[in-house]
VMD Tcl script that draws the C-alpha trace (Angstrom):
set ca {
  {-7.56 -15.62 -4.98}
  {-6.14 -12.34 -3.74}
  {-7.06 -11.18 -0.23}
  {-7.99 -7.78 0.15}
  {-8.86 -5.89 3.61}
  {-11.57 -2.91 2.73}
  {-11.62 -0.38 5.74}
  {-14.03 1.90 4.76}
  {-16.97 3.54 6.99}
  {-19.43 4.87 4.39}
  {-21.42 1.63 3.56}
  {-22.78 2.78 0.02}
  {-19.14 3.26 -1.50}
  {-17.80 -0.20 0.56}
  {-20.85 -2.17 -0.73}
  {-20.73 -1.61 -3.79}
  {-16.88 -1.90 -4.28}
  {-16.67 -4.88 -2.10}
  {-19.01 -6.40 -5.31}
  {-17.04 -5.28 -8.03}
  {-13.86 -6.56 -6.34}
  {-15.16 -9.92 -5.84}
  {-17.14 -9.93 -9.48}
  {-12.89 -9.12 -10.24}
  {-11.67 -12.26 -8.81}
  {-10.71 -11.49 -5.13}
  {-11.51 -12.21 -1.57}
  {-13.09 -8.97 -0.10}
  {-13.22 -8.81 3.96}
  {-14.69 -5.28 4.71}
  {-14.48 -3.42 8.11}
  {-15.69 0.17 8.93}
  {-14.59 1.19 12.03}
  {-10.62 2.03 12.26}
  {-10.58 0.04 15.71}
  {-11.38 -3.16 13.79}
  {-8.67 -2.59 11.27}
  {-5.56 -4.04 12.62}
  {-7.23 -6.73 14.28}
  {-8.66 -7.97 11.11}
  {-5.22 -7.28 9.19}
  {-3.52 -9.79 11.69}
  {-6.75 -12.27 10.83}
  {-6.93 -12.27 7.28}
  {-3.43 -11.06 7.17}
  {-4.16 -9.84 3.35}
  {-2.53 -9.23 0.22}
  {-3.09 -5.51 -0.33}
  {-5.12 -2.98 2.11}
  {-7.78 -0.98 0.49}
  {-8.15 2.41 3.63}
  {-10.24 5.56 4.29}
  {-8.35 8.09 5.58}
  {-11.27 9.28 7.60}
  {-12.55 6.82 9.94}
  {-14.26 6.08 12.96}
  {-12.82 4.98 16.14}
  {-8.79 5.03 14.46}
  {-7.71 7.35 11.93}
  {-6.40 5.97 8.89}
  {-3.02 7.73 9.30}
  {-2.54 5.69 12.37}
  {-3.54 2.92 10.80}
  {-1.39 2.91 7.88}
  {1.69 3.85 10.63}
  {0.88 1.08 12.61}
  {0.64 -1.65 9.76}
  {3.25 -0.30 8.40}
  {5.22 -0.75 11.42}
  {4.99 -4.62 10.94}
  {4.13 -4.98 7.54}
  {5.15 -4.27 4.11}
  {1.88 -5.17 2.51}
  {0.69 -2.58 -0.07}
  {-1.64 -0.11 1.21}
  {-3.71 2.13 -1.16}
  {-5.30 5.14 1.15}
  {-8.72 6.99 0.26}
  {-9.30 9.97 1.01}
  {-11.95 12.67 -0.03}
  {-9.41 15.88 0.96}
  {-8.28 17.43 -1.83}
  {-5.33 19.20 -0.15}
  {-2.19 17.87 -1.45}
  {-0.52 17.87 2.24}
  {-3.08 14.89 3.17}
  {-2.13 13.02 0.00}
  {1.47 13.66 0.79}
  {1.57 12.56 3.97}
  {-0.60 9.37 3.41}
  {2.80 8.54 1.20}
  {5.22 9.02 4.06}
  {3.77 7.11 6.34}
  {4.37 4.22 3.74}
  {1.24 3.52 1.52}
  {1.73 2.66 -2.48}
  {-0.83 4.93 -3.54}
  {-3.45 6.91 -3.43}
  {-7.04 7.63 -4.64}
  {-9.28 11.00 -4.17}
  {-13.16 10.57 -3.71}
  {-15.29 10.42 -5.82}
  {-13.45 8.42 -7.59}
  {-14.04 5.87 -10.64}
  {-14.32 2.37 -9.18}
  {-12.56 0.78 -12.74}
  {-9.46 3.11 -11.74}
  {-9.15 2.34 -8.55}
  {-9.60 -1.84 -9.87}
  {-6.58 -0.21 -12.06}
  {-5.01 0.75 -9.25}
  {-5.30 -2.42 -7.41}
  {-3.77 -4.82 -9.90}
  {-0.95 -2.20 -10.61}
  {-0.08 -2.54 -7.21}
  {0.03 -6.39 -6.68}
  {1.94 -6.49 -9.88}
  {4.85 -4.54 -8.67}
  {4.32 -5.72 -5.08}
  {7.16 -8.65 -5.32}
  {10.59 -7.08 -5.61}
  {11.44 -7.44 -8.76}
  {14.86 -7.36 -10.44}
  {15.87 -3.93 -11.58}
  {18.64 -5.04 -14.06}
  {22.30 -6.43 -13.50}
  {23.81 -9.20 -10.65}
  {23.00 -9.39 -7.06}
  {26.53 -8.06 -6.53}
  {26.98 -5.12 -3.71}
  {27.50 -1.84 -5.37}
  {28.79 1.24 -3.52}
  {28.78 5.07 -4.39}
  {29.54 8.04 -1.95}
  {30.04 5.86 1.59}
  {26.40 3.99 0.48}
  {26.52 0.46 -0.39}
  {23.63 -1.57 -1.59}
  {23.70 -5.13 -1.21}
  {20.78 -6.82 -2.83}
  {21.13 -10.42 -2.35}
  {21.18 -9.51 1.83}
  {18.84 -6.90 1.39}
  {20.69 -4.73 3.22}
  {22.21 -1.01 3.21}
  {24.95 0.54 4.99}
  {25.50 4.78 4.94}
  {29.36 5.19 6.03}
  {29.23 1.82 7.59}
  {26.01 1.60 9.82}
  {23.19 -0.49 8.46}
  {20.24 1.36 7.76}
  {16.62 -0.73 7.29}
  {14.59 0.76 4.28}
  {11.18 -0.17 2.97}
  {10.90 -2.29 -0.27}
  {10.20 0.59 -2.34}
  {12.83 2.95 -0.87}
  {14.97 0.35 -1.23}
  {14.77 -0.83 -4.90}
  {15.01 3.61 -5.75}
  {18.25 3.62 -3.73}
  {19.47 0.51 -5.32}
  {18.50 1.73 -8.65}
  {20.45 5.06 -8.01}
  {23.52 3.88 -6.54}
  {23.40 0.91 -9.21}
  {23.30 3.94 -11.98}
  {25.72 6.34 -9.90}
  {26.66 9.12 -11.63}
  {24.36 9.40 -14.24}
  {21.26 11.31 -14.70}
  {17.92 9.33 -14.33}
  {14.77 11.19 -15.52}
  {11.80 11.19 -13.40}
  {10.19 8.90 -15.95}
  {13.06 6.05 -15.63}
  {12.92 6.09 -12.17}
  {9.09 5.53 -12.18}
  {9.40 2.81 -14.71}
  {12.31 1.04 -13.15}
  {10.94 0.92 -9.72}
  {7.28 1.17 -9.56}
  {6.37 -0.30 -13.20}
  {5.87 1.09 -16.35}
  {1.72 0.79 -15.56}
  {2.15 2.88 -12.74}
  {-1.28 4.86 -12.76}
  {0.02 7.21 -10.13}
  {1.49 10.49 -10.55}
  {5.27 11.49 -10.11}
  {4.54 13.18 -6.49}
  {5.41 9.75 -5.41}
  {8.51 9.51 -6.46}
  {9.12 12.72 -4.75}
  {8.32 11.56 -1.20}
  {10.26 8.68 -1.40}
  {13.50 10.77 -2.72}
  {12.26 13.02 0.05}
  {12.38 10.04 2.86}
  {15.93 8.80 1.33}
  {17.48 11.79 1.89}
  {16.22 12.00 5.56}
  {18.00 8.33 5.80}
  {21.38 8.86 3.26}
  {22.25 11.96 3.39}
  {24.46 13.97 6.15}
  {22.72 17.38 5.47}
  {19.28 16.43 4.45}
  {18.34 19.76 3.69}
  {21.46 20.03 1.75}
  {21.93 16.85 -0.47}
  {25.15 15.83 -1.74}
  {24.05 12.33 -2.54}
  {20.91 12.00 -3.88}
  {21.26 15.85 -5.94}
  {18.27 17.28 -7.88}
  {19.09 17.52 -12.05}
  {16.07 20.53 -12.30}
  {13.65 19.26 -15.22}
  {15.26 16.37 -15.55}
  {15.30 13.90 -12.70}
  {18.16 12.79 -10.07}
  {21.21 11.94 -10.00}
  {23.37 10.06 -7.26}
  {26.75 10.85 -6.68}
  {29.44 8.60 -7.77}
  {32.32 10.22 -5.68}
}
mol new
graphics top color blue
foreach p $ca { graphics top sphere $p radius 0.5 }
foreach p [lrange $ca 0 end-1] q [lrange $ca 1 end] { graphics top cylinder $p $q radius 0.2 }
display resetview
C-alpha cells in the first residue's frame, strides 16, 4: 500500500481527500501545520508528498527545498495562486507537479498515480554505456555526470532529460518526445515543466547560461543538444 504524506491546513479539502485516497488504495497520514511536515516525512518516510503551498507555521516552498534537500521522493505542490511565477517556482525547487485550487479531486488521483508510475528511473532506450557530446558525458550505470571533467550531481528527472539529450545529440527532439521519453506518455501535466527543467540544466551544463551552446532552443519545435 502506497504511503502518502498530505500537508494541507484547510481541513474540509484534507478530509475529504484523505478519504478518497484511502477508498483508492493508499495509506494517507495528514498534517496541517508546515512545522509538522518534515518531522512526519522522516516518520512515515512516504512514497509521494501531497503539499499546500500556503501553510501555517512553514511555507511550503521551504518545505519542498528542504525535502528536497535529502530526498528525491515525488512531491506534487497545491496551490490556490493562479500566477504562473508561483507555479514556476514550486518546479524549481524540485516538485513533479503541480495542481491549482479548486481543483477536481479524480485529477489530482490522476495525478498521483502518474507520478508513482514514472517515479522509478526507468530505461529511456539503448545500453548503460557512457555517452558524451560537447565536454558532457552521461554515465548511466554510475549515475553520474561530468561537464568538462567535474562531476556534477543532478536530480532524477534532470538527469534522465540530460541523458536523453546527450544520448540523442545532435538531433532535434520535439517538446512532445521529450515529455514522453522522460516523464511518461500519461503525463497529465503541461509542457511548462519541461521548460524549468531545460531551464535548471542550463544553469548546471552550460558555460554561458544565458547564452546556450549546449542545450540550444529549435523555436516551435523542441531542443536540440549539441553533438560537437
Amino acid at each position: 500500500m502506497p504511503k502518502l504524506l498530505l500537508v494541507e491546513d484547510e481541513q474540509a479539502i484534507a478530509a475529504g481527500l484523505a478519504i478518497t485516497l484511502e477508498a483508492e488504495g493508499f495509506q494517507v497520514v495528514w498534517v496541517k501545520d508546515g512545522l509538522e511536515a518534515i518531522p512526519a516525512w522522516e516518520r512515515i518516510r512516504p512514497d509521494l508528498v501531497v503539499l499546500d503551498l500556503m501553510l501555517p507555521g512553514m511555507s511550503g516552498t521551504e518545505i519542498c527545498r528542504a525535502i528536497r534537500a535529502r530526498s528525491d521522493v515525488p512531491i506534487i505542490m497545491l496551490t490556490a495562486r493562479e500566477a504562473e511565477v508561483d507555479r514556476v517556482v514550486g518546479l524549481e525547487l524540485g516538485a513533479d507537479d503541480y495542481v491549482t485550487k479548486p481543483f477536481s479531486t479524480r485529477e489530482l488521483i490522476a495525478r498521483i498515480k502518474a507520478v508513482l508510475r514514472r517515479a522509478p528511473l526507468h530505461d529511456l532506450g539503448g545500453d548503460d554505456a557512457p555517452v558524451e557530446a560537447s565536454g558532457v558525458r552521461v554515465d548511466r550505470a554510475r549515475h553520474e555526470v561530468r561537464v568538462d571533467g567535474v562531476a556534477v550531481e543532478l536530480p532524477p528527472k534532470e538527469f534522465e532529460l540530460l541523458a536523453y539529450l546527450v544520448e540523442h545529440a545532435g538531433r532535434v527532439l520535439t517538446r512532445g518526445q521529450l515529455i514522453d521519453e522522460v516523464w511518461g506518455s500519461d503525463y497529465v501535466g503541461d509542457t511548462k515543466t519541461l521548460d524549468v527543467h531545460i531551464r535548471r540544466l542550463r544553469m548546471r551544463v552550460e558555460r554561458e547560461p544565458d547564452a546556450p551552446t549546449r542545450i540550444q532552443t529549435v523555436r516551435g519545435v523542441g531542443y536540440r543538444f549539441a553533438d560537437s
